[in-house]
Structure formats: structure tokens, C-alpha cells
N, C-alpha and C positions, 0 to 999 in steps of 0.2 A: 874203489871209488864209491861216494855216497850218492844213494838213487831213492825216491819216494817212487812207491805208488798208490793213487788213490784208487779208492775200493767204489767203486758206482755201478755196480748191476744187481743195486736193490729196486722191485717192483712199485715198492711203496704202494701197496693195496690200503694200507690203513691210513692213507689219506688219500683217498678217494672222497668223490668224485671228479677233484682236480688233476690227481694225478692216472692218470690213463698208459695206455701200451703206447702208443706214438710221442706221449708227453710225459716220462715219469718225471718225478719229485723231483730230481735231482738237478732238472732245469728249469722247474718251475720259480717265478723270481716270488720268492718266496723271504726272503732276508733282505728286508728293509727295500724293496724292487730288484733284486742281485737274485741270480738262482744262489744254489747252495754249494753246485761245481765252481760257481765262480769264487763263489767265497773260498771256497774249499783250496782253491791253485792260486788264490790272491795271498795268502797267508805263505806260503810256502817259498814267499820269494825272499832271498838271500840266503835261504838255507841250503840248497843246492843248487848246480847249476841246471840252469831252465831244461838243455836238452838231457838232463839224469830225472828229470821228471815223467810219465807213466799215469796215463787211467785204464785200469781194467775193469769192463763192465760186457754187458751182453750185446753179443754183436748186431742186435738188431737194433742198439742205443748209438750204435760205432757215427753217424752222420749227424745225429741230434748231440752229438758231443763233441764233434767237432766244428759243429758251427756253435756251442758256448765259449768253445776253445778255440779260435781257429791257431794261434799261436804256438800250440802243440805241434811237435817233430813228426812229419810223414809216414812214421812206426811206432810212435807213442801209445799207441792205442790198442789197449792185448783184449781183443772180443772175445767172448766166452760164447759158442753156439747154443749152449744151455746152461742151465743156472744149476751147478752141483755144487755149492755151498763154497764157505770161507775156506777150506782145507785145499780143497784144488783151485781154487782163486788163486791162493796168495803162492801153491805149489807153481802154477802155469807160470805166474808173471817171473816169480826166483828165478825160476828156468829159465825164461826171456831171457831178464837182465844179465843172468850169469852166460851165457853163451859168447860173448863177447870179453868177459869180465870174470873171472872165475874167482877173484878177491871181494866183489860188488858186496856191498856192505847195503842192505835195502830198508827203509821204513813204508810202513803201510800203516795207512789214515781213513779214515771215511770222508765221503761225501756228502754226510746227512748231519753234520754235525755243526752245532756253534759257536764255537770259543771265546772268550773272550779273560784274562789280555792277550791279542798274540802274541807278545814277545816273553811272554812266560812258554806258551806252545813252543815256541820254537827254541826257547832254552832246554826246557824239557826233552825235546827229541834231538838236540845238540847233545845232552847228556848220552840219551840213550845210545848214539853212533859212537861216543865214546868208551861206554862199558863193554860196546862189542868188539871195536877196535883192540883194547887192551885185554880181551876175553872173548877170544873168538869162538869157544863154543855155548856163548851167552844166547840165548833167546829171550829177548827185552819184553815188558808188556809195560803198560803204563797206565797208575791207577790216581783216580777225583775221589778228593775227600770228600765223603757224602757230606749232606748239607742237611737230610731228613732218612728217613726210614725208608729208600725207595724197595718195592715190591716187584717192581718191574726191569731189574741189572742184577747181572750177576756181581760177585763180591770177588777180592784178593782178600786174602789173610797175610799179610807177610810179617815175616818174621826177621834175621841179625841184619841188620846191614853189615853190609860188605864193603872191608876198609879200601878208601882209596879210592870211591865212586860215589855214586848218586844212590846207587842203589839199593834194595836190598830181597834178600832171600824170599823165594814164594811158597810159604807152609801150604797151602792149600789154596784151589778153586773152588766158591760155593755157587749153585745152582742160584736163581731167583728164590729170595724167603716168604715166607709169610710174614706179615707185617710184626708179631711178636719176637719172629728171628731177625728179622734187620732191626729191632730195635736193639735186641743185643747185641748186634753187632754194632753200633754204632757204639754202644757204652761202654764197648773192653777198648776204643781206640784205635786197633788193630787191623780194623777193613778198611780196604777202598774200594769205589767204583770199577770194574772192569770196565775201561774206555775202549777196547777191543782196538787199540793200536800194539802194533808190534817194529821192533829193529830187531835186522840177525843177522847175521851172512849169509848170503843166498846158498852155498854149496853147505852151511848146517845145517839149514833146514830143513834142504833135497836129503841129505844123509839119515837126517831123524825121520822123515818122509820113507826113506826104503828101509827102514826097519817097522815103522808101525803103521806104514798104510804101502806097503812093497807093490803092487800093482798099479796104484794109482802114479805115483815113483817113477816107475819104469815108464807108465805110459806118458807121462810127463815130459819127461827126457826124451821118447823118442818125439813127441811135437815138437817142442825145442831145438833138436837136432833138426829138422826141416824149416824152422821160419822163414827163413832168408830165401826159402827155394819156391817154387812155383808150385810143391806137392803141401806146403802148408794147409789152404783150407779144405782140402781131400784128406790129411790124416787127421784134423785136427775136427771135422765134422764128424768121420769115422769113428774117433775113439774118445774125444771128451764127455759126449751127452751119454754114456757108459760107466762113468767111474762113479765111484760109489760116494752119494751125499753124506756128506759129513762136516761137522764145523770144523773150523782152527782150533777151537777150543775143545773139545774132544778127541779130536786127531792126535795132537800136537800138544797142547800147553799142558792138557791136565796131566797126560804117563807121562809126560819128561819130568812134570814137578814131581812124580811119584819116585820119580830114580829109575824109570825102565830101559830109558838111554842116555847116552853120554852125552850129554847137555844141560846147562844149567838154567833154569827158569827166573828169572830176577826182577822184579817190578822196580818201575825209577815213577816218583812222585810228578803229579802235572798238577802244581798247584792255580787251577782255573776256573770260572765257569764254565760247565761244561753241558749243552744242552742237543740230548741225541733228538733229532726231528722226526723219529718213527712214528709218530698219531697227530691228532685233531689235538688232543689236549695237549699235549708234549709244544708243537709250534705256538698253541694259545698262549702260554708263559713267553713269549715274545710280545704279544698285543698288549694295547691299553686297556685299562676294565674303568669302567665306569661308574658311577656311587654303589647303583647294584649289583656288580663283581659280573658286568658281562661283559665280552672281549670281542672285537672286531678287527680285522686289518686294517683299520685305519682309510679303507676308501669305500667300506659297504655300507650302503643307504639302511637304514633301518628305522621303524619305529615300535620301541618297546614299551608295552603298558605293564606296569604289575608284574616284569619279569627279570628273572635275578639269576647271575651263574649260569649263564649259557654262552657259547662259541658260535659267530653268526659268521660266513663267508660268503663273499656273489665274485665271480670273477668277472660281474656286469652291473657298472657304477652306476646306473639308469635302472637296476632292479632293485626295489622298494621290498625289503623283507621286514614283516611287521606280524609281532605278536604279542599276548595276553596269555597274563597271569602264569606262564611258561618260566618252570624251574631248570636246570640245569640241564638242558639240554644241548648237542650239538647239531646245529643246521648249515648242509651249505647246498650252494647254485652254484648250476654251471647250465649252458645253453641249452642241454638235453638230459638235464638229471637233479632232480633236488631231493637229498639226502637226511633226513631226520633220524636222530636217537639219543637213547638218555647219556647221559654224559660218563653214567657210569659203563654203556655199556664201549665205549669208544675202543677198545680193542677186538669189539667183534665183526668191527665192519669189513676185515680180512675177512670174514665168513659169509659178510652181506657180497662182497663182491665174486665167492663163487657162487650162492645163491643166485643174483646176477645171469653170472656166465650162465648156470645150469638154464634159468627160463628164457633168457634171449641172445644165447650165444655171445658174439664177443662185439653184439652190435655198441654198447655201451661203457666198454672196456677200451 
């Protein structure tokens, strides 16, 4: 049977100061007044059926996502006690799904993302259930033709398509380049975007799981073996916030694409816009810019003298944010925090907010 789950127990530090521990990104209505989970399960419909849908994120998100959701199935919801990356994310919930289902054929999606057409999305990941269907020990990924040089995604390389699908063969995973190297890569034709979605079978990806991460594996399976019981979040407290951090893509995508195990690694094309919501500047390509290329949400008061290429936010339409002669900068407000830095530094504010934490605890977080 086919089952999404979406991936939501990202922090979202780098967009701070809106996004906080009791209100991450992920519900903030941040897409045109829609949070981004709603976007995220609005798209997804007709593609499978509503109760084979699934959000896994951090159990302390589990109530703030159910009131974005309240339409979600009374077990839909796989909380993680701690954040030990994409590898056992997407290990836990296989697990879930297949305990009931040991055929369950799964995709996993983000919650921070903005597509657009969907009906390309959803063709796309209709492909992908299909390369798995007919090729069950396929592990799918699904790669955006770049649009520019981005410095900030990782890359597929892929190489023969493979007759008879959508798909085709994955030569290689590249790290984030420097801008010299993604321009080469852009001019041999040959890369795409890592969109960090995946389709698999749930018991291939548990198998390739106890060969190249066997611990995490096992421990996997035995939460799994209890969900349904009342020892659930006593093993699951136990032994998740223990296994060892590591991404999907290091786990998993890169040695299978190497031939380490018996699985085949295959990118299917998602020809979309495709906009990951990770920072200030990343959501800014959503706003309007104004003569002087500055951008707002559309409902923050501002007045700009002499100032060009800057990101201004207030999540308080009664605050008046006004400045001179201010070059690209990012500013934003919120009741108890207003946030300044140069636009180029917009990926450091992950570092502002443990600075943050370090001087006043988690008053502000």
C-alpha cells in the first residue's frame, strides 16, 4: 500500500526570531497566511489515501501539529523524543508503517518546502511509487533542475536512464560546492538539485538500515515492535535520543549509490519550482521587492529612505519599521526580539540563536 510521510521536526533556527521552540516554522503561516504543514498535506491529496498519510517530527511539536492538522488519524503522528537526524527519522516511521504493512511502499516529503505546479509534484512522486513497485529494491530520490549556481544544495549526478520508468541511474552524490563548482555543474547538464525526498519500501530500507547503520536497525525494530502497546514511550524515550546522528543521505543514499548494498539508488525528475524555506533570504524569494529590490510580507509597516536590498518582517502590523540609507540587510520583529544582520550573513543566525541560548537561556527561544 502507498503511505507519505511528511518530515517536520526541523527547528528552524535560521529563521528566527519568528520561529521559536513552542512555534516552529513549520506552523508559522508563512505561505501566502497558510503555515507550510498545511501546504505541505494540502498537496498531497489524491495521492494517497488521507489515513496512509503520516508527520514525523519532535514530540514536543506532536500538539502544535495537531492542531494545524486536526484531520490527521489518532496515530498519524510518529514523535521523535530527540532530533537524531534524517537516517532515523525516516528509519522510525518505515518501521511504523511497515508493522502493520510489511509491503508498504512509503514517500517522504518535507514540510518546509514550496512547489509549485503540484500536479507536476504529484506526478512526480506517482512515478517514483511506481519505479518502486516494479523494482523493489529501488531507493527513489528525486532531483530540481537547477535554475542557477546554487551553493547552498547538495547535487545528483545521474547518469543511464533505466528503460521502462521515469527514472534514472545515480552516478554520484555531491556535497554543497563552491560557486565555481556548481557552475560546472550546471554546464555539463547532468546535475540536479537534491530535493531530499525519497520513495522505497519500507522493509528495503530497514534491510539496507542493518547492514550500514545495524544498531540503529535493530533498535528501530524493537520501538516498532511495541507501538501499539502501552511500553511504547518508555522504549522509545529509552533508546532513540542514543542512536547515533546521522543524515539519510550519509547513511543511506550515498554507500548504496556506491554498490555497498543490494539496492539500487535512482533519481526520477520533479520538473518544479522548487523553494526549500530554510532562511530569511530563501522565504524572501517569495515577497514582493519594491523599485529598490527590498522585500516584505506584504503586511509590515515600513518606511525606507535610501535603502535597497534588504528583508524587513514585524509579525506586528502596528509596528512602524523604518530605515536610512541601509543596504542589504535582514531585519525582523517580533514582541520580544528584533533581529538585525547583513544579508549576506543570513545563514549565521543558526549561530545567533545559540549565542542567544548561551546569554539568556531559553528565555527567548
Amino acid at each position: 500500500m502507498r503511505n507519505v510521510v511528511i518530515l517536520a521536526g526541523g527547528s528552524g533556527t535560521r529563521l528566527w526570531p519568528m520561529s521559536r521552540d513552542d512555534r516552529p516554522k513549520q506552523v508559522l503561516p508563512l505561505a501566502a497566511g497558510e503555515s507550510l504543514l498545511r501546504v505541505a498535506y494540502n498537496r498531497l491529496q489524491g495521492l494517497v489515501e488521507p489515513e496512509n498519510i503520516y508527520v514525523c517530527t519532535v514530540g514536543a511539536y506532536a500538539d502544535v501539529v495537531r492542531k494545524e492538522l486536526p484531520e490527521l488519524g489518532p496515530h498519524a503522528i510518529i514523535g521523535e523524543p530527540a532530533r537524531r537526524d534524517t537516517a532515523n527519522a525516516v528509519g522510525l516511521a518505515s518501521a511504523v508503517v511497515a508493522r502493520n504493512d510489511p509491503d508498504a511502499v512509503v514517500a517522504f516529503v518535507g514540510s518546509d518546502h514550496l512547489i509549485s505546479p503540484e500536479d507536476e509534484f504529484r506526478a512526480a512522486i506517482e512515478a517514483g511509487f511506481a519505479v518502486v513497485e516494479e523494482r523493489p529494491r529501488s531507493l527513489v530520490t528525486f532531483g530540481i533542475e537547477p535554475t542557477h549556481p546554487h551553493t547552498g544544495l547538495g547535487y545528483i549526478e545521474r547518469g543511464t536512464a533505466i528503460e521502462g520508468t521515469a527514472a534514472f541511474v545515480v552516478d554520484r552524490f555531491r556535497e554543497k560546492p563552491d560557486l565555481a563548482t556548481a557552475e560546472e555543474y550546471l554546464a555539463t547538464g547532468r546535475f540536479w538539485w537534491n530535493s531530499g525526498m525519497f520513495v522505497w519500501r519500507a522493509e528495503t530500507v530497514l534491510s539496507v538500515l542493518d547492514e550500514l547503520l545495524p544498531e540503529s536497525a535493530a533498535n528501530l525494530r524493537q520501538v516498532a515492535s511495541v507501538w501499539d502497546t502501552p511500553e511504547r514511550d518508555a522504549t522509545l524515550a529509552g533508546i532513540y535520543p542514543n542512536l547515533r546522528k546521522i543524515s539519510v543521505d550519509y547513511a543511506v543514499m550515498e554507500p548504496a549509490s556506491q554498490g555497498k548494498v543490494d539496492a539500487e539508488v535512482v533519481v526520477v525528475p520533479m520538473p518544479v519550482h522548487w523553494l526549500d524555506v530554510g532562511s530569511w533570504a530563501a522565504l524572501a524569494g517569495t515577497y514582493a521587492e519594491d523599485p529598490n529590490g527590498n522585500r516584505t510580507d506584504g503586511t509590515t509597516l515600513s518606511c525606507l529612505l535610501d535603502s535597497h536590498d534588504n528583508i524587513i518582517v514585524t509579525d506586528d502590523p502596528n509596528h512602524l519599521i523604518a530605515t536610512v540609507g541601509l543596504r542589504s540587510h535582514i531585519i525582523v520583529h517580533t514582541q520580544d526580539v528584533t533581529m538585525v544582520c547583513p544579508l549576506s550573513d543570513g545563514e549565521r543566525v543558526k549561530d545567533l540563536v545559540a549565542q542567544v541560548q548561551s546569554d539568556h537561556a531559553t528565555k527567548y527561544l
